[in-house]
C-alpha positions as CSV (number, residue, x, y, z in Angstrom):
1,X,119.7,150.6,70.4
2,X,117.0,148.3,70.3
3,X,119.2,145.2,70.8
4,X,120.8,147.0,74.0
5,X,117.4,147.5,75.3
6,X,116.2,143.8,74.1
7,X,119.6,142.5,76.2
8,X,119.1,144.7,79.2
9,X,115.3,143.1,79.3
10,X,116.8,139.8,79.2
11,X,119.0,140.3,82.2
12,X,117.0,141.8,84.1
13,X,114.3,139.4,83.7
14,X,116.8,136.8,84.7
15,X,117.7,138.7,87.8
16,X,114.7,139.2,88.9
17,X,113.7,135.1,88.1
18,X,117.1,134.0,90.2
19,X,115.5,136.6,93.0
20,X,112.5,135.2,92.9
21,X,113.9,131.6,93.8
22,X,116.1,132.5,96.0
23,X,113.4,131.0,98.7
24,X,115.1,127.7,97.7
25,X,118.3,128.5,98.5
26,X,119.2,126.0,101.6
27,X,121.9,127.8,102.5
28,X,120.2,130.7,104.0
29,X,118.5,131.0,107.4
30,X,115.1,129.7,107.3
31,X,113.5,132.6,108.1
32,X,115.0,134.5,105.6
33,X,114.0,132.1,103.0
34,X,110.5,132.3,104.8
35,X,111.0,136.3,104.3
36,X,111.9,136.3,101.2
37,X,108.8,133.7,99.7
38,X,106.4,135.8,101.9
39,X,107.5,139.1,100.2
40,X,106.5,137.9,96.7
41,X,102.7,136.4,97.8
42,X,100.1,138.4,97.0
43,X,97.2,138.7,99.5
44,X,95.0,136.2,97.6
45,X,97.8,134.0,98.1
46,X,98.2,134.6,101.0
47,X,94.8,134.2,102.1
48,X,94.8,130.8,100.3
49,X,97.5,129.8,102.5
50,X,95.7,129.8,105.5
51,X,93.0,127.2,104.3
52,X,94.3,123.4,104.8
53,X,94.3,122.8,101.0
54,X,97.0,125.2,100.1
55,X,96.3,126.2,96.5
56,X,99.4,125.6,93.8
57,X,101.8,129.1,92.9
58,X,102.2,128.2,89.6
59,X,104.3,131.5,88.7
60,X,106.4,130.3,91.4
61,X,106.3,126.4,91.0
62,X,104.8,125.7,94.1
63,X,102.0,122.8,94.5
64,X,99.1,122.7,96.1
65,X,99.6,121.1,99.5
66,X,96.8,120.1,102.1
67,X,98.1,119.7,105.8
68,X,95.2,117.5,106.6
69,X,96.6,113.9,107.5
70,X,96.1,111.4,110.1
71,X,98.4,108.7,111.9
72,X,96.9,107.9,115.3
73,X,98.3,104.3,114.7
74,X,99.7,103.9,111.4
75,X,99.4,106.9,108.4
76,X,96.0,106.7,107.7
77,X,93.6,107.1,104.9
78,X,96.0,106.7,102.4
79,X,95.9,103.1,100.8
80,X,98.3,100.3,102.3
81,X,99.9,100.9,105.7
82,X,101.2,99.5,108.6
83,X,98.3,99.4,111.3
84,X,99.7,99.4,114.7
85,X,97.5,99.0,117.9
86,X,95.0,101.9,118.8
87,X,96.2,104.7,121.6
88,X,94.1,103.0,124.4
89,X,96.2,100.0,123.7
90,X,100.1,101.9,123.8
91,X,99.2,102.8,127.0
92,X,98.5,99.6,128.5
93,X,102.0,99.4,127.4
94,X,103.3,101.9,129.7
95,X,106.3,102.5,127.4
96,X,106.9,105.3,126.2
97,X,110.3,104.4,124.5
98,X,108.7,101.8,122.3
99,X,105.9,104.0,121.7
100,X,108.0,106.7,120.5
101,X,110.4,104.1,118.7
102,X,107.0,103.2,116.7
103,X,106.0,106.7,116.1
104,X,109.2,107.2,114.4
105,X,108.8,104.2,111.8
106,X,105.3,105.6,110.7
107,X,107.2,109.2,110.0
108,X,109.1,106.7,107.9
109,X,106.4,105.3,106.2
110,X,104.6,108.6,106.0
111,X,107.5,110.3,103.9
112,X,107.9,107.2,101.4
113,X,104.0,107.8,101.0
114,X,104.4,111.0,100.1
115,X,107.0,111.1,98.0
116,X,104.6,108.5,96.2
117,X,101.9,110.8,96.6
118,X,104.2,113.7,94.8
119,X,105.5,111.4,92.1
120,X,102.2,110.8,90.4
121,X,101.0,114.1,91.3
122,X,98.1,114.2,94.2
123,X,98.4,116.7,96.9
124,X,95.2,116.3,98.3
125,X,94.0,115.5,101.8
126,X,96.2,113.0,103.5
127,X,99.3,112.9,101.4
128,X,100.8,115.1,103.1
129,X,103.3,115.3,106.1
130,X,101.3,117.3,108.3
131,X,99.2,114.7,110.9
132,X,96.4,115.6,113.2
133,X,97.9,113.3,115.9
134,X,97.8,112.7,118.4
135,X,94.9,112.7,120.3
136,X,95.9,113.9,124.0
137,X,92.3,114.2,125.4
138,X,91.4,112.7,128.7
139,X,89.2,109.8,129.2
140,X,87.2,110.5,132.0
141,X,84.1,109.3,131.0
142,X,84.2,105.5,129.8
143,X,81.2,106.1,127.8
144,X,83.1,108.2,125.2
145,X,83.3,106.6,121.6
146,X,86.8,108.3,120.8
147,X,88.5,107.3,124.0
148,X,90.1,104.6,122.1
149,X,91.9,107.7,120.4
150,X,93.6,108.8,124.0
151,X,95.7,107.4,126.1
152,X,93.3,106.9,129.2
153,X,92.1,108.8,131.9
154,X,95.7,109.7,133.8
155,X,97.2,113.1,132.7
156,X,100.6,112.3,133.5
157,X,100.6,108.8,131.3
158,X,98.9,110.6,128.1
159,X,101.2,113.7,128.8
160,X,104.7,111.0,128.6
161,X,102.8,108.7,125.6
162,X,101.4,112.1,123.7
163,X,105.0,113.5,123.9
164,X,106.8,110.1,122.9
165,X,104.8,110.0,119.8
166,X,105.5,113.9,119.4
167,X,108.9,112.7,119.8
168,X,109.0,110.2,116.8
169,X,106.8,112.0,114.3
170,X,109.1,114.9,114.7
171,X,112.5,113.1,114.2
172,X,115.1,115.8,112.6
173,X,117.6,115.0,110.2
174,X,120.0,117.6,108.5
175,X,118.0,119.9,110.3
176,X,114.3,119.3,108.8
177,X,111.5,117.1,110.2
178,X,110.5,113.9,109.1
179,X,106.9,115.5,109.3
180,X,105.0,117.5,112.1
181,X,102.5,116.0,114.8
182,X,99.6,118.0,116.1
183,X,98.5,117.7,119.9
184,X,94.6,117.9,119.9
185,X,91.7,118.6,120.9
186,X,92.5,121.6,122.9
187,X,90.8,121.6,125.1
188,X,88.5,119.6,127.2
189,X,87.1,117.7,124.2
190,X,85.5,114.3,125.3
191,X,82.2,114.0,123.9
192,X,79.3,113.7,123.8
193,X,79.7,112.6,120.3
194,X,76.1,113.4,119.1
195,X,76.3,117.3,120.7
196,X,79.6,117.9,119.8
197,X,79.0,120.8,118.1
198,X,77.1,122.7,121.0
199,X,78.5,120.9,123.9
200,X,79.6,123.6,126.4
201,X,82.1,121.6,128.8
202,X,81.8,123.9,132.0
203,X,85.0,123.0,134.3
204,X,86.1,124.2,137.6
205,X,89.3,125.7,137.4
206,X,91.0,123.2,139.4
207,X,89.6,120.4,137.2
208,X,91.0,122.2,134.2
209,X,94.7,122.5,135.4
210,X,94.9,119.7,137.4
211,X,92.9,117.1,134.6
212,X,92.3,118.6,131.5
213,X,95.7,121.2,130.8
214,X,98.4,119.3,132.2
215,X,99.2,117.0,128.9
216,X,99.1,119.7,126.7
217,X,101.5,121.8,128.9
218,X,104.1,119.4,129.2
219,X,104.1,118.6,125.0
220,X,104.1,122.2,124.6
221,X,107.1,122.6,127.3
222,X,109.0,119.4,126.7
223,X,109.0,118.9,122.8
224,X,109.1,121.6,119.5
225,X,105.7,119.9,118.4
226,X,104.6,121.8,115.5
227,X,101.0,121.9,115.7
228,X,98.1,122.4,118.4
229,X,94.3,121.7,117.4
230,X,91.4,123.7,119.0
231,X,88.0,121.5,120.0
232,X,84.9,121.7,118.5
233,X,83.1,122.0,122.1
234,X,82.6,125.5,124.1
235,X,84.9,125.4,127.3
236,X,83.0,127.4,129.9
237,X,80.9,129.2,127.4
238,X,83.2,130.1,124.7
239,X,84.2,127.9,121.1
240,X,87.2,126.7,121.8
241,X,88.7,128.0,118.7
242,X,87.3,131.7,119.3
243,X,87.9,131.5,123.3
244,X,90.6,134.1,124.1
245,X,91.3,132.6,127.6
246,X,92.3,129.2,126.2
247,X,94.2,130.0,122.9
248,X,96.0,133.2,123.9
249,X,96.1,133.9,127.5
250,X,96.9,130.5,128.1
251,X,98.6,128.9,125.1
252,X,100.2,132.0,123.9
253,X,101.7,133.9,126.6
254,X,101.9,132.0,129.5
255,X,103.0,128.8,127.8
256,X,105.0,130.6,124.9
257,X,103.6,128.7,122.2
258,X,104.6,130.4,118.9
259,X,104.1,128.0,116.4
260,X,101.3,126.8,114.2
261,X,97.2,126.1,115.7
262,X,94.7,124.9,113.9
263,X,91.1,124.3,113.9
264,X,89.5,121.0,114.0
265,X,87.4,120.5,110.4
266,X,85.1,122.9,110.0
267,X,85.0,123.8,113.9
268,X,84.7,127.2,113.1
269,X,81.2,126.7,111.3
270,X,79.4,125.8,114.6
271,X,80.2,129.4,115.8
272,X,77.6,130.6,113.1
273,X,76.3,128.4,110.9
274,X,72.4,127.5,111.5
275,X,71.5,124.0,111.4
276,X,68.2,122.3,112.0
277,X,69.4,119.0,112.3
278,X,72.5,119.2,114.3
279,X,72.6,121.8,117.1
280,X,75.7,124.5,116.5
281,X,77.2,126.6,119.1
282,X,75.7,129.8,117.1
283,X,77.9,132.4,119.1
284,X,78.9,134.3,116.2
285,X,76.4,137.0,114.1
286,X,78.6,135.7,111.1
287,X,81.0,133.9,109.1
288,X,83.2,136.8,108.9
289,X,83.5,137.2,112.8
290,X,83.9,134.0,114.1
291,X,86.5,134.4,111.4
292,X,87.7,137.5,112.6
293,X,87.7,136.0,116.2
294,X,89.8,132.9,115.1
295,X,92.2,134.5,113.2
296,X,92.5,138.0,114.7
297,X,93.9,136.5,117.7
298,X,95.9,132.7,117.8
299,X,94.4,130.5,115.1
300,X,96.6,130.0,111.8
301,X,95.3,127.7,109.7
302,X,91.7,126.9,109.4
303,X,90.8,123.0,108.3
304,X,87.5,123.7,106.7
305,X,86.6,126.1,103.9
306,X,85.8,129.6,105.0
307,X,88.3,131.4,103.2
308,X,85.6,133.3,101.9
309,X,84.9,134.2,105.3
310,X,88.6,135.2,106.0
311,X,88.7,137.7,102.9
312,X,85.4,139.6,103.9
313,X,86.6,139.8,107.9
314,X,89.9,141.5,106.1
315,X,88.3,143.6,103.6
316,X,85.5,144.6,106.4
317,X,88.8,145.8,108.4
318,X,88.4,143.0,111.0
319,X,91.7,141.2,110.6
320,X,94.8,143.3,109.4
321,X,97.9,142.5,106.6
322,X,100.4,142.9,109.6
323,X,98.1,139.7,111.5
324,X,97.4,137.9,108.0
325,X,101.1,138.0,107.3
326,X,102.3,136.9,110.9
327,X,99.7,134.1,110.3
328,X,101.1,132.6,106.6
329,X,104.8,133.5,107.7
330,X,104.3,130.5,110.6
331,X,102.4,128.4,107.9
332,X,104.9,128.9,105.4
333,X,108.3,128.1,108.3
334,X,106.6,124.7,108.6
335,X,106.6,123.9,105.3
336,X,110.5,124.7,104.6
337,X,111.4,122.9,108.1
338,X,109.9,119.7,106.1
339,X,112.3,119.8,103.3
340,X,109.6,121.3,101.0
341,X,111.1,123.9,99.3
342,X,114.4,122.7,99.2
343,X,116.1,121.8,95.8
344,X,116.7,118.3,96.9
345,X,114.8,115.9,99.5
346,X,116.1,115.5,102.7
347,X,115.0,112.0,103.2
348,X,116.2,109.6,100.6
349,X,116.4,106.3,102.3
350,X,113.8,103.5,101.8
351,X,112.8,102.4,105.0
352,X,113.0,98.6,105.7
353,X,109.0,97.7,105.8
354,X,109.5,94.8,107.7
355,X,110.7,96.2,110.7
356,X,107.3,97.6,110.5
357,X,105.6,94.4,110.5
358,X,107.4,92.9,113.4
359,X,106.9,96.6,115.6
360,X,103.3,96.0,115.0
361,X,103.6,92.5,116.4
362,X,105.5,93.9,119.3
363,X,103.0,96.4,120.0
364,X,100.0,94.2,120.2
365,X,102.1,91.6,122.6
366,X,102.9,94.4,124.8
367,X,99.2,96.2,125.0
368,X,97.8,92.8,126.1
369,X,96.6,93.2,129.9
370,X,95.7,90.2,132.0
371,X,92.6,91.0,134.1
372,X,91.8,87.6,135.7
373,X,94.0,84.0,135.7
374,X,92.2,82.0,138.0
375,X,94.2,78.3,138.4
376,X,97.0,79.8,136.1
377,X,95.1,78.0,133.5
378,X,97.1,80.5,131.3
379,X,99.3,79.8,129.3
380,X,97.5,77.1,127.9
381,X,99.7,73.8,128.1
382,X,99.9,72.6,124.7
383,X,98.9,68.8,124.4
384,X,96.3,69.5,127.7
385,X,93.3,70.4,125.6
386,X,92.0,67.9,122.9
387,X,89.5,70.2,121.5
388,X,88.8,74.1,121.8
389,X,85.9,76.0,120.7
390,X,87.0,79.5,119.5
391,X,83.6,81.8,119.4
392,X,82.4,85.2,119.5
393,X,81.6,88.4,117.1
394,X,85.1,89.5,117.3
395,X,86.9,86.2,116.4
396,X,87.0,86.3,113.1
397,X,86.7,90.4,113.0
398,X,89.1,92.1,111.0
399,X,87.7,95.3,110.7
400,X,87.5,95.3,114.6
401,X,91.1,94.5,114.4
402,X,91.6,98.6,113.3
403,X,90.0,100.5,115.3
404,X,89.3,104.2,113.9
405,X,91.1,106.4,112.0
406,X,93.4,103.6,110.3
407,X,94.9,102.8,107.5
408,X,94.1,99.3,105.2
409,X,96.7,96.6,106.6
410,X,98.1,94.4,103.8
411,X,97.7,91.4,106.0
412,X,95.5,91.5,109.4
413,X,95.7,88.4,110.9
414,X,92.2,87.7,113.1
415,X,92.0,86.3,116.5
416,X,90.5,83.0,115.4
417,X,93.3,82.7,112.4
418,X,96.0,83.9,114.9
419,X,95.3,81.0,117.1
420,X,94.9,78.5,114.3
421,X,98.2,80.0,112.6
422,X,99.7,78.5,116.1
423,X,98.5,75.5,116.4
424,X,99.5,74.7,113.1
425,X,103.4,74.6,114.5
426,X,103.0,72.5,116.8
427,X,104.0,69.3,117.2
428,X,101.0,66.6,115.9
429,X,100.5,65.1,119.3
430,X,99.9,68.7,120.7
431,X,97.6,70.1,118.1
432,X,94.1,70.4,119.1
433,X,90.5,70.1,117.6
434,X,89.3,73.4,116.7
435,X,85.8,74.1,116.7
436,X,84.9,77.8,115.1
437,X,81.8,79.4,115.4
438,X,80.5,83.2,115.6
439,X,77.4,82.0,118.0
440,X,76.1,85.8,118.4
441,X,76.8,89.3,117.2
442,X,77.9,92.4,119.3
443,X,74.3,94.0,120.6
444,X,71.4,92.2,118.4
445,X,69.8,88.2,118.6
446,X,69.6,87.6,115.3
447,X,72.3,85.3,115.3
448,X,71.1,81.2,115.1
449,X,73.1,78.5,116.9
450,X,73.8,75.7,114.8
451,X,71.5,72.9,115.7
452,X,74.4,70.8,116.8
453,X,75.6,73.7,119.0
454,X,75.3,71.8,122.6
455,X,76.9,68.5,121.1
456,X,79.6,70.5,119.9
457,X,80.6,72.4,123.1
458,X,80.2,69.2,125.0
459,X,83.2,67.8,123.2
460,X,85.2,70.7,124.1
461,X,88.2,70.7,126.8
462,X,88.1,74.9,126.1
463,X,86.2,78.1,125.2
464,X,88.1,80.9,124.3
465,X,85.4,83.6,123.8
466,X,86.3,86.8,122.0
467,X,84.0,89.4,122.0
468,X,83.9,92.5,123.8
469,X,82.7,96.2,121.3
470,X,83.4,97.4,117.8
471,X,84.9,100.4,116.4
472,X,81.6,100.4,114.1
473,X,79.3,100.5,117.1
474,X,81.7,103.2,119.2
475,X,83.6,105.9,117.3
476,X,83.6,109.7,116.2
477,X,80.0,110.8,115.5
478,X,78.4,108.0,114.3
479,X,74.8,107.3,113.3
480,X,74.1,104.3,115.8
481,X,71.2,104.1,117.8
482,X,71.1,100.8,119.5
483,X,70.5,99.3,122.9
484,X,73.5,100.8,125.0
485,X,75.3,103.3,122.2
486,X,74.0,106.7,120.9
487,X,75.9,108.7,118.4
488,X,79.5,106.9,119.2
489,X,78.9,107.1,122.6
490,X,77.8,104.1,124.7
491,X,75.0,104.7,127.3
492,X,75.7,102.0,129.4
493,X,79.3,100.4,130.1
494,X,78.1,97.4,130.8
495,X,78.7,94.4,127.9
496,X,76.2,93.8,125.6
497,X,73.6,91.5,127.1
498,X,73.7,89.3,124.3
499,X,76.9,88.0,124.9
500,X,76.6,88.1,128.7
501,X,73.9,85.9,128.3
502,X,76.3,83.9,125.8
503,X,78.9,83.9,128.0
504,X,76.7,82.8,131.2
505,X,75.4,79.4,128.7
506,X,78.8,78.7,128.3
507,X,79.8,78.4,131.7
508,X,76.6,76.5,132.5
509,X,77.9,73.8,129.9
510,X,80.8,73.4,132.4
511,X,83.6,74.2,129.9
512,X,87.0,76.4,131.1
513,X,86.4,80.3,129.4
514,X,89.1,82.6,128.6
515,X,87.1,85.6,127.9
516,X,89.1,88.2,125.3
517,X,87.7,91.6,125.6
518,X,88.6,93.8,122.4
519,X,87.3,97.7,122.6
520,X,88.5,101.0,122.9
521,X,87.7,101.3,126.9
522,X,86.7,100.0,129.7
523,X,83.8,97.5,130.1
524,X,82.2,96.5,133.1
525,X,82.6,92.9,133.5
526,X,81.4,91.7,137.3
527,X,80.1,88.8,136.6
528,X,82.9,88.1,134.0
529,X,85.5,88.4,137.1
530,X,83.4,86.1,139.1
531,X,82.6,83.3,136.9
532,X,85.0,82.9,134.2
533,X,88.1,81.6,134.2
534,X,90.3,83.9,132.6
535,X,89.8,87.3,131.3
536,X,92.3,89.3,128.9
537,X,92.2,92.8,127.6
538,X,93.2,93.0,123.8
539,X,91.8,96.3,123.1
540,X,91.6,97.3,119.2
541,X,94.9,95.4,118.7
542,X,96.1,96.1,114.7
543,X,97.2,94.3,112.1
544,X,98.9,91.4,114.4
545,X,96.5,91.0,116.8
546,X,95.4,87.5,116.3
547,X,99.1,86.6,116.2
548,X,100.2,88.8,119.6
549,X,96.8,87.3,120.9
550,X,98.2,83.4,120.4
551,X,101.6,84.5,121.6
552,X,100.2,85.4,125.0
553,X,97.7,82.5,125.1
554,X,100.7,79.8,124.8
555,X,103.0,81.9,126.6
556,X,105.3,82.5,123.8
557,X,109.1,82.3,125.8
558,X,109.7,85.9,124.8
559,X,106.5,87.1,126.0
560,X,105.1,85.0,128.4
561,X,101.4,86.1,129.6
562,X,100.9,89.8,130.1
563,X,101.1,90.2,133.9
564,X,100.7,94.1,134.2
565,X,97.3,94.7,136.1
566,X,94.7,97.4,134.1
């Protein structure tokens, strides 16, 4: 008898270890599969689920996953990676195809990543699939650090470039994504950087559904994108990722959105958290009810850590199982549409890398905007200029090169080098003199000229000047208090006086200047436009910058000089 019941124990434990797995069966629905995982969680599971760093089932051989990952222009944050020209400069473009064509590549390189990442065992933040791009907020006010995020001030360009990169992050093969974008910040989010956190942007509501909605309506209508990220500002007096108005009456039932939103990092700690040093929105008696308010009504997933917060607003009797489960079975439907609880991966092919190098080139050519061309004297006429100065604090600038929220190129090629690179291959008789110098930084004038500065300019044909900003002087909350930028922000849009007044000495000396403008937005430049000979906009440009920079100086026959007016 015992031997009976010993067998009977066997098979039944076997039974109930195929059940368990049946989750991974690919040939069910989805859902089902969802169903079935969902019906074996328990609540602490559960709960765990609806942090970004998803703890590891062990008893069901599930990892830990965190759905915290970037790719505004290239995966991000991650090691090596193809760095493609920053948002503000694929709009300049004005082409969505090749903009969703790109987007598609870095899903690419995002899964080979990951299946790195999974081979040697991290699943911490930004391995994963999951990205927090892009950025679909409008630029309205130049002064805004994270413009160079967006694409620009027009709703209907960033709604058409935020879907095209929806478009290529989301590719589907054999039914599952190549990984899942996230349209944020929802909504009005654009600074100011330093008050972020208790910024109340009051809009009328024309100026919200005429400016500020439209992008994020038309993703939402025209694409499956997976994700939508709430702001860390108030809109008209509520968190955005507590106000009602936005996330459900809006987002929920009159747009129909029903899958997966998110909290930007931490958001949800301004609603209640006191801070002497950074002012907090403070709307919320408690953790547990602006955790209660999130989640009790549109927000799945929080990126931050309050699931402490979650499980006392549940055990209080402020959120319910049936809205917990509701929540984790939408986190869960995400993960199996990637591929990652399927017995084998859906994407097996190693991407060709290179193509990735030469769609970053491509990029940067096509971002380039001419703003001024006075005589034609672009393209320069190889053999016409004997010797040409190349100066300014971006020259030679390769972290400039990246913008924000990038990942580390394994070759950047500088203006100054780009330009160099081609004269090399020319012919002898063509190849100019350089003459190299950094002759001032961005914003101080603690920069010395060379005391053969003068002589050296003198014997110049050309200046080609690049200066312009730096993503280290305008950016997401950053501590920079200098004449003309606070917080990230800039105060003034105006450029820097020190090289004005570099650019001014130049011109004195009688020399032709092309003047190369790299930043995120828009500079003021009015005595740039009336004095100088040539003006180009080359924005934060990526990892071929310098290269796409001497294509369009020389007029490469492909390219020519960028023509398209800003």
């Amino acid at each position: 008898m015992r031997r009976i019941y010993i067998s009977i124990i066997i098979v039944v434990s076997a039974f109930c270890a195929i059940a368990q797995q049946d989750f991974r069966n690919p040939d069910l629905p989805i859902e089902e599969r969802v169903q079935l995982l969902l019906d074996q969680l328990t609540l602490e599971e559960k709960l765990g689920m609806m942090e970004h760093q998803n703890p590891a089932i062990e008893r069901l051989g599930i990892p830990a996953y965190s759905w915290w990952n970037e790719a505004l222009h290239g995966v991000a944050r991650n090691g090596y990676a193809t760095v493609y020209p920053m948002p503000t400069a694929l709009a300049a473009t004005f082409d969505d195809q090749a903009v969703e064509e790109m987007f598609g590549m870095i899903a690419d390189e995002a899964r080979l990543k990951y299946y790195r990442s999974q081979a040697a065992g991290q699943y911490g933040d930004y391995t994963g699939l999951t990205f927090f791009t892009p950025n679909i907020n409008i630029f309205r006010d130049p002064r805004w650090g994270r413009g160079m995020e967006t694409y620009g001030e027009d709703p209907y360009l960033t709604a058409r470039m935020g879907a095209a990169c929806v478009r290529g992050l989301q590719q589907m093969v054999n039914g599952r994504y190549k990984t899942l974008a996230c349209i944020k910040h929802f909504a009005v989010h654009s600074g100011p950087e330093a008050e972020r956190h208790s910024f109340d942007a009051t809009v009328s509501g024309r100026a919200l559904w005429t400016t500020y909605l439209p992008a994020f309506k038309y993703i939402v209508s025209h694409t499956d994108v997976g994700m939508v990220m709430c702001g860390y500002n108030r809109l008209n007096g509520m968190p955005c990722c507590t106000n009602e108005k936005l996330l459900v009456n809006i987002l929920r039932e009159q747009w129909g959105y029903n899958r997966l939103f998110v909290t930007d990092c931490w958001a949800l700690n301004d609603c209640w958290e006191q801070d002497e040093v950074i002012p907090r929105h403070v709307t919320h008696a408690s953790a547990a009810d602006a955790a209660a308010a999130a989640f009790g009504s549109a927000v799945d997933l929080e990126c931050g850590s309050g699931l402490n917060a979650l499980k006392e607003a549940y055990q209080s009797g402020m959120i319910p199982i049936d809205i917990i489960d509701n929540h984790v079975f939408k986190i869960l439907k995400a993960r199996f549409e990637l591929g990652m609880f399927d017995p084998q991966q859906p994407f097996t092919e190693i991407p060709d890398t290179t193509q990735f190098e030469k769609k970053a080139l491509k990029m940067a050519q096509k971002s380039i905007v001419l703003l001024k061309n006075r005589n034609d004297i672009l393209p320069l006429q190889p053999g016409k200029y004997k010797n040409i100065a190349i100066l300014g604090p971006n020259a030679a600038d390769s972290v400039m090169l990246c913008g924000n929220y990038n990942g580390t190129p394994r070759h950047a090629v500088t203006m100054y080098e780009g330009i160099v690179n081609y004269i090399k291959q020319l012919p002898a008789k063509d190849r100019p003199n350089i003459y190299f110098d950094t002759v001032c930084h961005h914003v101080d004038g603690k920069y010395r000229l060379p005391n053969n500065f003068d002589k050296k300019i003198a014997q110049c044909d050309l200046v080609i000047f690049v200066g312009g900003l730096s993503p280290e002087l305008e950016g997401e909350e950053l501590k920079v208090e200098i004449d003309g930028f606070r917080g990230g922000d800039r105060t003034s849009i105006d450029l820097p006086r020190i090289q004005e007044g570099m650019l001014m000495k130049l011109k004195k000396m009688g020399k032709p200047v092309v003047f190369v403008l790299c930043s995120g937005g828009a500079v003021a430049l009015d005595w740039e436009d009336e004095n100088l000979d040539a003006v180009l906009a080359a924005w934060y440009g990526g990892q071929a910058a310098g290269t796409a920079l001497a294509d369009v100086l020389f007029g490469e026959p492909e390219r020519k000089v960028a023509r398209n007016i800003l």
